[in-house]
TORKOL-4160 file (C-alpha; in steps of 0.2 Angstrom, whole numbers, padded with zeros to 4 digits, m for minus):
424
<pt num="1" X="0567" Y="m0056" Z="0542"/>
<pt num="2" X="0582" Y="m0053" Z="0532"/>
<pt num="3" X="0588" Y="m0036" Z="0526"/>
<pt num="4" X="0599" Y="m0028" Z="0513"/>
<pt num="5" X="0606" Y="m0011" Z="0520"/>
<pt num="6" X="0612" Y="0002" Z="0504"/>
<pt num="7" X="0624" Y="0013" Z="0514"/>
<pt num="8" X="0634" Y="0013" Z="0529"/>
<pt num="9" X="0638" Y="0031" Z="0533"/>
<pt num="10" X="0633" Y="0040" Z="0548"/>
<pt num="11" X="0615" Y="0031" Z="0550"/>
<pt num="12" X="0617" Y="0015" Z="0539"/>
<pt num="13" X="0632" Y="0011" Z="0554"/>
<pt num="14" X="0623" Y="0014" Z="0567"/>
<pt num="15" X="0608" Y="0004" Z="0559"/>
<pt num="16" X="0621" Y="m0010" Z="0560"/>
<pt num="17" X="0627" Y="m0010" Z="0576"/>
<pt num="18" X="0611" Y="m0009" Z="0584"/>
<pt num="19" X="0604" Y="m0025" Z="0574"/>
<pt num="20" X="0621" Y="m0035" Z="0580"/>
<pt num="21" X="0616" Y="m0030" Z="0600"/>
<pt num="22" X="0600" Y="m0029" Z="0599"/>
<pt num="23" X="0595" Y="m0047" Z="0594"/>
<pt num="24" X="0592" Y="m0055" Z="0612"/>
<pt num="25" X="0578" Y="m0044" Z="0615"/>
<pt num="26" X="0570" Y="m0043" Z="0600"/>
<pt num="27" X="0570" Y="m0063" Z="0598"/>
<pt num="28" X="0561" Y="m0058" Z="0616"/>
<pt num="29" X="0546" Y="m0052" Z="0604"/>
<pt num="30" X="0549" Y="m0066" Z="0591"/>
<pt num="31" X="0558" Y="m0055" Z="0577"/>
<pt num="32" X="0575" Y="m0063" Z="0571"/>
<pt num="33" X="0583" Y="m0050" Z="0560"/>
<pt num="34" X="0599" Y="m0054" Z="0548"/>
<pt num="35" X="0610" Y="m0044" Z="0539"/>
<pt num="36" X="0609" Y="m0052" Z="0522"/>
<pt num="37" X="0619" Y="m0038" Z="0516"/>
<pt num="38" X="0628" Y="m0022" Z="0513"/>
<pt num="39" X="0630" Y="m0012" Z="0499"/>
<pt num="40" X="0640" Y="0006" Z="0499"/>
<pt num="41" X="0652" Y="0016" Z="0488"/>
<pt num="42" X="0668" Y="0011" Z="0491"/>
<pt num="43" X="0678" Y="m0006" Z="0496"/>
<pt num="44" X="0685" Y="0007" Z="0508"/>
<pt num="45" X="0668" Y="0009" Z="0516"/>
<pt num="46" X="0663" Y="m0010" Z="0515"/>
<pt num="47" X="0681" Y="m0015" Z="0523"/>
<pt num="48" X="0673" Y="m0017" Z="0542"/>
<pt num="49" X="0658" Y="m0026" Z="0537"/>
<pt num="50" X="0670" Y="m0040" Z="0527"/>
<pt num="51" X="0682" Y="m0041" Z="0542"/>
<pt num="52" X="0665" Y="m0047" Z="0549"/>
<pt num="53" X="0660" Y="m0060" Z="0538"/>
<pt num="54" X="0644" Y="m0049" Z="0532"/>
<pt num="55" X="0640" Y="m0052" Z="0512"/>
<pt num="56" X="0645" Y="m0033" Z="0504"/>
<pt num="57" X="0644" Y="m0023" Z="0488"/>
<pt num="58" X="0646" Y="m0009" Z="0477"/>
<pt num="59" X="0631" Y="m0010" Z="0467"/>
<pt num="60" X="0614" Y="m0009" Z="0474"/>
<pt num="61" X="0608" Y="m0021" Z="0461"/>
<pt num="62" X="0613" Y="m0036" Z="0470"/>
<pt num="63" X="0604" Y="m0032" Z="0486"/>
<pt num="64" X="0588" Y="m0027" Z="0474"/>
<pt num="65" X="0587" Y="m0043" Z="0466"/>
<pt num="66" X="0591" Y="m0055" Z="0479"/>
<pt num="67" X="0578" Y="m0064" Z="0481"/>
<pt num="68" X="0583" Y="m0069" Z="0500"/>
<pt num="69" X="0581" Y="m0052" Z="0505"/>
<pt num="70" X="0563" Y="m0048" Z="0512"/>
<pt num="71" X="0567" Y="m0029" Z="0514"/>
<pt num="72" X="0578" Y="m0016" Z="0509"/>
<pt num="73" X="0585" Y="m0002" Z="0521"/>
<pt num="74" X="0590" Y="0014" Z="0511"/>
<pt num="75" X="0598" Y="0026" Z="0521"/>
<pt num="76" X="0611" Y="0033" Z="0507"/>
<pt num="77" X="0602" Y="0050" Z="0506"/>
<pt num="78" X="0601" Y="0059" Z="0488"/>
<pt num="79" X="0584" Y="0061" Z="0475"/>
<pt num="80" X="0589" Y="0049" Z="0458"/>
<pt num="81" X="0597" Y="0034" Z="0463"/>
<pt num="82" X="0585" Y="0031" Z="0480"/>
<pt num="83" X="0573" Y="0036" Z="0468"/>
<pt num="84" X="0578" Y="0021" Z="0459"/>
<pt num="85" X="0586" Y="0008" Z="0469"/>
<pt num="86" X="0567" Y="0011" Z="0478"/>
<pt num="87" X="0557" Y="0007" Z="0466"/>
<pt num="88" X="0566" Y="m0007" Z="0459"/>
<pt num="89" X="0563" Y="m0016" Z="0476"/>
<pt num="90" X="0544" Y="m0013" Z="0477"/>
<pt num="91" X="0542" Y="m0021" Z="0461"/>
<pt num="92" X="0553" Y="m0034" Z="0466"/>
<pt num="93" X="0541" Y="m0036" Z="0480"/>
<pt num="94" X="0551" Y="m0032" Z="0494"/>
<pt num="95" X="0547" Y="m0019" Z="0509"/>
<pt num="96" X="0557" Y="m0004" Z="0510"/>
<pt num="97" X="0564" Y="0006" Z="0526"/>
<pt num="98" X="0570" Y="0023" Z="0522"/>
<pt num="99" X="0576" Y="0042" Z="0532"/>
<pt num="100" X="0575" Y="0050" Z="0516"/>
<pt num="101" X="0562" Y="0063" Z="0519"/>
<pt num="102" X="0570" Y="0073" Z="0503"/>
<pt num="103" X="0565" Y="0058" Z="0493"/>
<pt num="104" X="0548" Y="0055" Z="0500"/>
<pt num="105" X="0543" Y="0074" Z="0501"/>
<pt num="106" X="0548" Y="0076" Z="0480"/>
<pt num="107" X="0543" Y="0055" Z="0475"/>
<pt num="108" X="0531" Y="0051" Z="0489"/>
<pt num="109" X="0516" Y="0052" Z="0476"/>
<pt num="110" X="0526" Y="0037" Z="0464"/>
<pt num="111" X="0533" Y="0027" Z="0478"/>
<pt num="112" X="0516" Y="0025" Z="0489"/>
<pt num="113" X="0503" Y="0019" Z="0475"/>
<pt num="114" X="0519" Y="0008" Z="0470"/>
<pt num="115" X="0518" Y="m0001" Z="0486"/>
<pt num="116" X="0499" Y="m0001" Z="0489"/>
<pt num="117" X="0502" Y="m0008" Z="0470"/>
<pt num="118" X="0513" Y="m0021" Z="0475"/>
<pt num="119" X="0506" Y="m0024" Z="0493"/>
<pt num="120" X="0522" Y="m0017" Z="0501"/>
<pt num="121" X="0528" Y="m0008" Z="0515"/>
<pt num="122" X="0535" Y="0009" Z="0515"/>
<pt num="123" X="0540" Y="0013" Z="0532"/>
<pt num="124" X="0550" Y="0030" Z="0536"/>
<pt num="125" X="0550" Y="0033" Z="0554"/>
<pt num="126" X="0567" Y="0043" Z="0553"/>
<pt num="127" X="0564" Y="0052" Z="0539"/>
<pt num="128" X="0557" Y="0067" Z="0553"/>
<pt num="129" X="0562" Y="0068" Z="0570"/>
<pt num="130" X="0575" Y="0057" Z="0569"/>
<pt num="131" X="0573" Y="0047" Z="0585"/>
<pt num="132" X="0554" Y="0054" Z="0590"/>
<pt num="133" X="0541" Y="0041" Z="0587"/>
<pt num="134" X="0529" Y="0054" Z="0577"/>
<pt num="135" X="0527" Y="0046" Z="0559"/>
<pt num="136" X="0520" Y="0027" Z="0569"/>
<pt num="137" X="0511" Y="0039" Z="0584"/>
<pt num="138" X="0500" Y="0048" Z="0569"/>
<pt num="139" X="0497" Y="0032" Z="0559"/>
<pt num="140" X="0491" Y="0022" Z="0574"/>
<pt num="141" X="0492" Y="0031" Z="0590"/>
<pt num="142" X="0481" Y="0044" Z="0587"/>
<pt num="143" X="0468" Y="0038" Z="0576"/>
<pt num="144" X="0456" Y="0039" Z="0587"/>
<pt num="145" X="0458" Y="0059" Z="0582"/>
<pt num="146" X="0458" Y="0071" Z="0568"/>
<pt num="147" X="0473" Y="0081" Z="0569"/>
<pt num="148" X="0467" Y="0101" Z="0569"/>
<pt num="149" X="0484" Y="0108" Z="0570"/>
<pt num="150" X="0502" Y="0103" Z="0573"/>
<pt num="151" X="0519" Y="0114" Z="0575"/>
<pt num="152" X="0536" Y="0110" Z="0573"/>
<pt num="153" X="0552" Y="0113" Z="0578"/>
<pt num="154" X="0561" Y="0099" Z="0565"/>
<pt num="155" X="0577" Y="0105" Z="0560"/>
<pt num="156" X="0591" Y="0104" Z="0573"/>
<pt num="157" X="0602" Y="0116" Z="0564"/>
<pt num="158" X="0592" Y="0132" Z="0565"/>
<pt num="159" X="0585" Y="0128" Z="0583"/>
<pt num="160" X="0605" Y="0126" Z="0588"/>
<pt num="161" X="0609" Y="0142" Z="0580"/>
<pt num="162" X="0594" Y="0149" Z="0588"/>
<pt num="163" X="0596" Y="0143" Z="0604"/>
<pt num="164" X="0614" Y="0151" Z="0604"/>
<pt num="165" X="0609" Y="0169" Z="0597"/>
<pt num="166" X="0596" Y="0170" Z="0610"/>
<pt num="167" X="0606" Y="0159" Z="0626"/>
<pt num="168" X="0623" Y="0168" Z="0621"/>
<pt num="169" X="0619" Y="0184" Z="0613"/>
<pt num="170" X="0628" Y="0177" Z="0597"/>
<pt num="171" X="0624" Y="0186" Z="0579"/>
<pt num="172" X="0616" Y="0172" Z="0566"/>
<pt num="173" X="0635" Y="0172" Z="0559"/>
<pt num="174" X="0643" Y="0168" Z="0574"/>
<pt num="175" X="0632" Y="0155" Z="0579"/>
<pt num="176" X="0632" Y="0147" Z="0562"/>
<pt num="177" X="0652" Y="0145" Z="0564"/>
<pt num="178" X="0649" Y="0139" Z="0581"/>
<pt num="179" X="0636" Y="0124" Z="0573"/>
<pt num="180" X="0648" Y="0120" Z="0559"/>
<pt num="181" X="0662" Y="0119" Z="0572"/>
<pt num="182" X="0652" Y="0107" Z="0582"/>
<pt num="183" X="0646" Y="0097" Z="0567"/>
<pt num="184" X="0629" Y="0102" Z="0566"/>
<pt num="185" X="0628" Y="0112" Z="0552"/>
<pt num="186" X="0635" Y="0108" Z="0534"/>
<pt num="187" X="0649" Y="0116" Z="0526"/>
<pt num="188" X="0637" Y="0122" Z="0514"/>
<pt num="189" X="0621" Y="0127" Z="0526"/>
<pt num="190" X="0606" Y="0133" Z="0515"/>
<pt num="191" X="0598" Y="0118" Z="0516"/>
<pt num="192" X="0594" Y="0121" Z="0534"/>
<pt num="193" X="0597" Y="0136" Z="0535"/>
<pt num="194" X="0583" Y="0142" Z="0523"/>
<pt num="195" X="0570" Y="0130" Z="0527"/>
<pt num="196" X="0572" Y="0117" Z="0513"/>
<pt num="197" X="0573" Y="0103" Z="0525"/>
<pt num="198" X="0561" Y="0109" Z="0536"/>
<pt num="199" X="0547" Y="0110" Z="0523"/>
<pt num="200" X="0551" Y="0092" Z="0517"/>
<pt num="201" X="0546" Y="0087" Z="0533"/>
<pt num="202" X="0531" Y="0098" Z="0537"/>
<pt num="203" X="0525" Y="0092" Z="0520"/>
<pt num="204" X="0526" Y="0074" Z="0527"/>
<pt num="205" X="0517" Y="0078" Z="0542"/>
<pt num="206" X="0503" Y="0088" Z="0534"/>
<pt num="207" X="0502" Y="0076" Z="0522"/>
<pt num="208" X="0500" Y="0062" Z="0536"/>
<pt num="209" X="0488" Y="0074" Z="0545"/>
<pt num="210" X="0477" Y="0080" Z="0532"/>
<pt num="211" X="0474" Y="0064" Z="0520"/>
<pt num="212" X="0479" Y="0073" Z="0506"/>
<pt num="213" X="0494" Y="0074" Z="0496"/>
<pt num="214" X="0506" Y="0091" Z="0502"/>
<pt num="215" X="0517" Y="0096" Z="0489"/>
<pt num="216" X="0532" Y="0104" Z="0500"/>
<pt num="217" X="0537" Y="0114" Z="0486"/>
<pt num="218" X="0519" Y="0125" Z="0486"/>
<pt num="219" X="0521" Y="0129" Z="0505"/>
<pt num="220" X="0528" Y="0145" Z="0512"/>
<pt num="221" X="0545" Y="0144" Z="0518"/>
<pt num="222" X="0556" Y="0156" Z="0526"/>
<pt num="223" X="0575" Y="0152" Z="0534"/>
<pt num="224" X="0581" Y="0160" Z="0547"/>
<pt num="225" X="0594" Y="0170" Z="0540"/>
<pt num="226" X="0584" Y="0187" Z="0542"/>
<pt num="227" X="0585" Y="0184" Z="0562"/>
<pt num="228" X="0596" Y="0195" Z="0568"/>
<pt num="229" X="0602" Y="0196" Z="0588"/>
<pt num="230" X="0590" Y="0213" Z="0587"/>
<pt num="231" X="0575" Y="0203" Z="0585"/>
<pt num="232" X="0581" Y="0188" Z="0598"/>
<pt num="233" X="0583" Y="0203" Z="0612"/>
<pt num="234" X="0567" Y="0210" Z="0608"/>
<pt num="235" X="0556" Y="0194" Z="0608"/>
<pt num="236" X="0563" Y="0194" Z="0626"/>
<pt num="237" X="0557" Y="0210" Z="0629"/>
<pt num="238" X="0539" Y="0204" Z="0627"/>
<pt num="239" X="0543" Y="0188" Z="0636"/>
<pt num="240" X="0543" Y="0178" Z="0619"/>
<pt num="241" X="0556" Y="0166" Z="0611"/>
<pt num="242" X="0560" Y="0163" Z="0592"/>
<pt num="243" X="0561" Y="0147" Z="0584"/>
<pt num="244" X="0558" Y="0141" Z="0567"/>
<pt num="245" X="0543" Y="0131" Z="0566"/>
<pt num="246" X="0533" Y="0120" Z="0552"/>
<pt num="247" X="0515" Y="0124" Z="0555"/>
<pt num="248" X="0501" Y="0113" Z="0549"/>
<pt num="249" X="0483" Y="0119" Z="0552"/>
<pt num="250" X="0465" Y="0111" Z="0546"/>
<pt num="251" X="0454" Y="0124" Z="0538"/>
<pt num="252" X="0437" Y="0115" Z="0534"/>
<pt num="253" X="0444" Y="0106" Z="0520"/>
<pt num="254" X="0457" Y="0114" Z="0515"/>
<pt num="255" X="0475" Y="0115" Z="0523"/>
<pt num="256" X="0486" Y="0127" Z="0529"/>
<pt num="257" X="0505" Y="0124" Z="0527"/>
<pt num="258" X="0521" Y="0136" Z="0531"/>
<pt num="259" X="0537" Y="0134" Z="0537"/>
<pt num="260" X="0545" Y="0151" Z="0546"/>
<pt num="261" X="0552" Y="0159" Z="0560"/>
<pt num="262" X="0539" Y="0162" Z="0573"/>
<pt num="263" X="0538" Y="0172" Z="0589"/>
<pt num="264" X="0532" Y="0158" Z="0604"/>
<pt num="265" X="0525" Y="0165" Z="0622"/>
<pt num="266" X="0538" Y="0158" Z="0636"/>
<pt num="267" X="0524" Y="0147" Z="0644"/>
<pt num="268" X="0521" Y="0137" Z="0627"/>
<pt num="269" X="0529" Y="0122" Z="0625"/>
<pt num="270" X="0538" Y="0122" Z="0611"/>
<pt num="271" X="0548" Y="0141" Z="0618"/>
<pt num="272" X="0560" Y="0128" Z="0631"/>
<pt num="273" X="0565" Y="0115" Z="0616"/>
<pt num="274" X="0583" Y="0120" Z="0614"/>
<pt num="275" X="0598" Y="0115" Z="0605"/>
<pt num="276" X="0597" Y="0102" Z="0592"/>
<pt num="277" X="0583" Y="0096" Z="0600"/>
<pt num="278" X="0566" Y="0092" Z="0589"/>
<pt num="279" X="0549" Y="0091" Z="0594"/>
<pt num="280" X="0531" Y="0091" Z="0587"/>
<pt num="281" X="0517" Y="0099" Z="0596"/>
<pt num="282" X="0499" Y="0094" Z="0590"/>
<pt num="283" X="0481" Y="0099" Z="0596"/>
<pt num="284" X="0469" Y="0085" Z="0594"/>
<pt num="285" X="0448" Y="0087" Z="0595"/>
<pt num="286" X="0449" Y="0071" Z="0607"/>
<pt num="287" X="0466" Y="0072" Z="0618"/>
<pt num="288" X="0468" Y="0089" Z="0615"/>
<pt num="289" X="0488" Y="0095" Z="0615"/>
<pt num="290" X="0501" Y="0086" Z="0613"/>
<pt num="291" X="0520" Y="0087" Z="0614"/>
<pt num="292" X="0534" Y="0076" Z="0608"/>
<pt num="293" X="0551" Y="0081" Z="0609"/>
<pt num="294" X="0569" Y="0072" Z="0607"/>
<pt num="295" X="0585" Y="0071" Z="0597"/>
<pt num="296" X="0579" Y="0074" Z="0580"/>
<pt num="297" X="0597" Y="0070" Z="0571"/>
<pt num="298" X="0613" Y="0061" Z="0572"/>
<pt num="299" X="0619" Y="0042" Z="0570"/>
<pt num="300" X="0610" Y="0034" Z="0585"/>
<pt num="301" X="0593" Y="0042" Z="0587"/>
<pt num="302" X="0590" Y="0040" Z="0569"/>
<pt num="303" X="0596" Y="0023" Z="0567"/>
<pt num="304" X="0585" Y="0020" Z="0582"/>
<pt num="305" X="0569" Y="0024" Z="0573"/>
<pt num="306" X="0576" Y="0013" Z="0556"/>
<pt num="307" X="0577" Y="m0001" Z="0569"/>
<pt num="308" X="0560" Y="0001" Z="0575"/>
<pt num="309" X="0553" Y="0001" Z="0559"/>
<pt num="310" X="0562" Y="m0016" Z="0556"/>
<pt num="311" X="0554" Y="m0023" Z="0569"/>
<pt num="312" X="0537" Y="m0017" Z="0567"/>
<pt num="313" X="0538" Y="m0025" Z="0549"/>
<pt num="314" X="0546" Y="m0041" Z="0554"/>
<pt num="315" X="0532" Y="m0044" Z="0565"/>
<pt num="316" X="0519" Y="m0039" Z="0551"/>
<pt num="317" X="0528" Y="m0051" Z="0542"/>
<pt num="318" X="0513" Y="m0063" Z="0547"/>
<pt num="319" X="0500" Y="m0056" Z="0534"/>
<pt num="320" X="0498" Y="m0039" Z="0545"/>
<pt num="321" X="0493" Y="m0028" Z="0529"/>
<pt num="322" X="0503" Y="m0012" Z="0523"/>
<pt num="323" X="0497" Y="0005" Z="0531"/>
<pt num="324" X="0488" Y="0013" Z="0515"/>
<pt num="325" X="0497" Y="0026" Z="0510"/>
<pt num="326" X="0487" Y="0030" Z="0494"/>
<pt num="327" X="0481" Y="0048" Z="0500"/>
<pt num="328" X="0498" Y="0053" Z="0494"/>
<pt num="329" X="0496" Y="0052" Z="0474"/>
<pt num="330" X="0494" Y="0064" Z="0460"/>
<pt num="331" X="0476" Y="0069" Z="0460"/>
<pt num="332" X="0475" Y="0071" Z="0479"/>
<pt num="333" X="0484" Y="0087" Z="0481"/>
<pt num="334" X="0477" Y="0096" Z="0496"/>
<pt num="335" X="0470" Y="0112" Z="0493"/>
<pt num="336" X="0481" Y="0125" Z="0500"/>
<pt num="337" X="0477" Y="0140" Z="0509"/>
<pt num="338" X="0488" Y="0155" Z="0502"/>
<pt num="339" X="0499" Y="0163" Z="0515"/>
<pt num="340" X="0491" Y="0180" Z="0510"/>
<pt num="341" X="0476" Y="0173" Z="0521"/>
<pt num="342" X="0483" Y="0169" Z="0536"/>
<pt num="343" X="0478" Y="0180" Z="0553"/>
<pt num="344" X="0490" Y="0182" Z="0568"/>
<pt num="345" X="0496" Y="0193" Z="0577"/>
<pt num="346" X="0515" Y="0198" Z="0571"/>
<pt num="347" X="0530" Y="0205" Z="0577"/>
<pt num="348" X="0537" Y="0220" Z="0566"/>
<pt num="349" X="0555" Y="0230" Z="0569"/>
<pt num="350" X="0559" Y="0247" Z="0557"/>
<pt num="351" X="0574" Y="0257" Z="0558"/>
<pt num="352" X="0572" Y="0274" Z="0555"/>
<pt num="353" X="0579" Y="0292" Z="0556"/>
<pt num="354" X="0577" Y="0299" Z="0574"/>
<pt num="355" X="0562" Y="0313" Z="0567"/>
<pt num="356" X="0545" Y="0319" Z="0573"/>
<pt num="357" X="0531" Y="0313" Z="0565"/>
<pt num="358" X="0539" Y="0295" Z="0561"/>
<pt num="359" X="0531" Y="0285" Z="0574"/>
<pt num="360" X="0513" Y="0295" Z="0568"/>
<pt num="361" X="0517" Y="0291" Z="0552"/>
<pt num="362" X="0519" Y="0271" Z="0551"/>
<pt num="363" X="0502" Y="0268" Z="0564"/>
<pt num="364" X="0494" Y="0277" Z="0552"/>
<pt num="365" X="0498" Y="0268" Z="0537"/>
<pt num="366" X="0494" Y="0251" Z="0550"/>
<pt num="367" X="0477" Y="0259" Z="0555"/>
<pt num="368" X="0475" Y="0261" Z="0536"/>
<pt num="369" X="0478" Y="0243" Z="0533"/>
<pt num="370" X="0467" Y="0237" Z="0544"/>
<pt num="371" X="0481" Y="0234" Z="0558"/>
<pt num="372" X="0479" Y="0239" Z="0577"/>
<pt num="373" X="0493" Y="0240" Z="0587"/>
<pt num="374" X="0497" Y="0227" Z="0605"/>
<pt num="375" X="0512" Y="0234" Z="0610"/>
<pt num="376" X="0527" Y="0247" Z="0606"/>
<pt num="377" X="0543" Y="0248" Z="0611"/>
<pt num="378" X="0555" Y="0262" Z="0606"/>
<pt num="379" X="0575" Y="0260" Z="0608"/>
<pt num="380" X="0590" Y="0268" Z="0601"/>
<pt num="381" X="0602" Y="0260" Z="0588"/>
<pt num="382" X="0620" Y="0262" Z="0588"/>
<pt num="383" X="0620" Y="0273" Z="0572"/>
<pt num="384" X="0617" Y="0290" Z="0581"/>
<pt num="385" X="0603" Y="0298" Z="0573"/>
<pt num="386" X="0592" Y="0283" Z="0569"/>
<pt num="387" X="0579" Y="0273" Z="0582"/>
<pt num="388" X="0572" Y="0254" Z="0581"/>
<pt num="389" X="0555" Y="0255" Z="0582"/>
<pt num="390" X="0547" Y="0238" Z="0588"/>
<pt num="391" X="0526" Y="0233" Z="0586"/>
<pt num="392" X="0518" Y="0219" Z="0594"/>
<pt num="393" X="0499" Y="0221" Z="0581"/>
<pt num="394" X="0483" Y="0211" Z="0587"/>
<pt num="395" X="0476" Y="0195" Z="0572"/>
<pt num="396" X="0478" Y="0204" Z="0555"/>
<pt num="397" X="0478" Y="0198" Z="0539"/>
<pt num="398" X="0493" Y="0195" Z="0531"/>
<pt num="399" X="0490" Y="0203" Z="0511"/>
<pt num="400" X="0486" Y="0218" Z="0523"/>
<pt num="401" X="0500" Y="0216" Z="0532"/>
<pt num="402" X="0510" Y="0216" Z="0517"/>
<pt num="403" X="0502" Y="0232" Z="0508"/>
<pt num="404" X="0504" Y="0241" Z="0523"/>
<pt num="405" X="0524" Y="0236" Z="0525"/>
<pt num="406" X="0526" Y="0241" Z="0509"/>
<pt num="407" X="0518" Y="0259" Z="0511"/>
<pt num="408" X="0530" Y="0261" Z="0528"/>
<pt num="409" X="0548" Y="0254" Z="0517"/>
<pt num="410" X="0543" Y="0267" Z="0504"/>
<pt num="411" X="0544" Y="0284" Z="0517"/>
<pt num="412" X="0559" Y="0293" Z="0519"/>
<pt num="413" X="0561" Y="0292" Z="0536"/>
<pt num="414" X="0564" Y="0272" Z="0536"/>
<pt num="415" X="0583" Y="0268" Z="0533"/>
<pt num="416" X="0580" Y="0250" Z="0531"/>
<pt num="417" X="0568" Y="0238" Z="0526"/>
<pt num="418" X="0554" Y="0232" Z="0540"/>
<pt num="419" X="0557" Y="0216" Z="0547"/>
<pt num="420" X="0542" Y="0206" Z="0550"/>
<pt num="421" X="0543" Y="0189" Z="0561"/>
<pt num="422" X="0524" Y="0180" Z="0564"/>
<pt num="423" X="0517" Y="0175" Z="0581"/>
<pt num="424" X="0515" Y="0155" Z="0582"/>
């Protein structure tokens, strides 16, 4: 199979460099795959790949319309010119290998009836997870199940960060320095800190999951900039951890998609994944849980999941037919269940004056709401004057939940607004 890689940064390198050592063993499993070439920004970019006798260029268009070319890496990142460069190879007739969950989570409903269209691949193994086998493992590995829920933890960035505040006793400003120093956060951070890139990916997996089409700009999301090193001492406190998760859950026939910070009991799973590390827990009707877990960023790990998906498609080359990804097209939209109607049970924090009667005021306005109390914990702060309250509640629903926070911001005894964290 001969490919045409468009860009040659961080994981378009690594893609390289893992097809030039890698070709004894895959000619092992009958797949030869050649670089037929290599498109990036710059001359300055392209300079190695020239020194080394590989064909190069600065405009996409060349690779797109040679007709040598079976399939087309993109690994350049960004929305319009993927978008583009993308589609112009489906309706060329080539496959397409991509990382760009961005692109897929906003296009995925143009660029998969394209390629059912055109009888193409569309293969995105490290567009989530980076190196964890999870897009190939829910096309064919589990389909002898139905998925009934999945959790996430699929950005590297804020579990780094978190892993910090609560290993370290950083604040969510420190550590955030910390993982720009270290090169795991941008200079500019909302896009992980905030969830963005997290709900991209949750959308890919629900939408994998469920069948239907998961528009990641209709979920809940919530970063992880509330956290403070309060909340991270006082999950300990109730032998919890925190960690931003995407959640996916079957409800009949509808689905239930968020992405927020979650409190996690110590002997789950997902409470010892640490650092950049990613992972994926899933509960299945016929294996029951599930847990994958690796390195969900940087040059290798994802390049090792672009070069898996080469191979996979160099040995479909045969006449094994594209994976049907037609679920994911306008008109299939899944029908999502509104945040208000979640039940769990929830973690909340409120600061307020150190007063009689403030305690018996807030359980009141929960008892009111429906909400009963698990646990309380009452501490100082070092304001004299003021207390932290902290509330473990048993399942409630989440619009009550919100009425009832609403009632307990508006007394004059709270000095700050209630924070509010939901169990996994």
């Amino acid at each position: 199979m001969r490919i045409g890689i468009i860009g040659v940064g961080t994981v378009g390198s690594g893609v390289v460099e893992i097809v030039e050592k890698n070709q004894k063993l895959w000619n092992s499993l009958g797949v030869t795959i050649e670089i037929g070439g290599i498109c990036a920004k710059s001359d300055a970019e392209l300079a190695p790949y020239v020194a080394k006798g590989y064909k190069t260029t600065t405009n996409a268009d060349v690779l797109l319309d040679d007709a040598s070319l079976q399939t087309i890496v993109e690994v350049a990142g960004g929305y319009e010119l993927p978008r583009k460069w993308i589609t112009k190879a489906l309706q060329n007739g080539k496959n397409v290998v991509t990382a760009n969950k961005a692109l897929l989570a906003k296009y995925g409903h143009e660029i998969f009836p394209l390629a059912k269209q055109k009888n193409c691949h569309v293969l995105f193994e490290a567009a989530v997870g980076g190196g964890i086998p999870i897009i190939r493992s829910i096309q064919e590995g589990l389909t002898g199940n139905r998925i009934e829920s999945l959790s996430c933890i699929i950005n590297g960035t804020c579990n780094y960060i978190l892993t910090q505040m609560s290993q370290n006793g950083l604040t969510f400003e420190v550590a955030l320095q910390q993982a720009q120093a270290q090169g795991y956060a941008e200079a500019d951070p909302t896009f992980d800190i905030e969830g963005i890139d997290a709900a991209h990916k949750t959308a890919l997996l629900a939408s994998l999951a469920s069948g239907k089409r998961v528009d990641f700009q209709k979920i809940h999301v919530t970063g992880i900039t509330g956290v403070t090193a309060q909340d991270i001492q006082h999950a300990k406190d109730f032998d919890c951890t925190i960690k931003l998760l995407g959640n996916y859950r079957r409800v009949g026939e509808r689905v239930d998609a968020r992405v927020h910070p979650c409190l996690i009991p110590n002997d789950h799973l997902l409470s010892s994944v640490n650092g950049v590390l990613n992972a994926v827990y899933l509960e299945c009707d016929n294996l029951g849980p599930t847990l994958q877990t690796g390195a969900g960023a940087g040059k290798m790990p994802t390049a090792s999941a672009v070069a898996a998906d080469l191979v996979s498609l160099a040995r479909s080359l045969g006449g094994r037919a594209p994976i049907p990804m037609d679920w994911f097209r306008e008109g299939n939209d899944a029908d999502l269940v509104s945040v208000d109607q979640l039940q769990t049970r929830y973690y909340f924090r409120f600061t307020t004056k150190d007063a009689r009667g403030v305690l018996a005021s807030i359980t009141s306005i929960l008892a009111s709401n429906n909400i009963s109390i698990e646990s309380i914990l009452q501490k100082g702060v070092r304001d004299p004057g003021k207390v932290s309250i902290v509330l473990l509640t048993e399942r409630a629903l989440e619009s009550d939940v919100k009425a009832a926070l609403a009632k307990i911001d508006a007394l004059d005894a709270v000095t700050e607004p209630s924070r509010m964290i939901r169990f996994l």
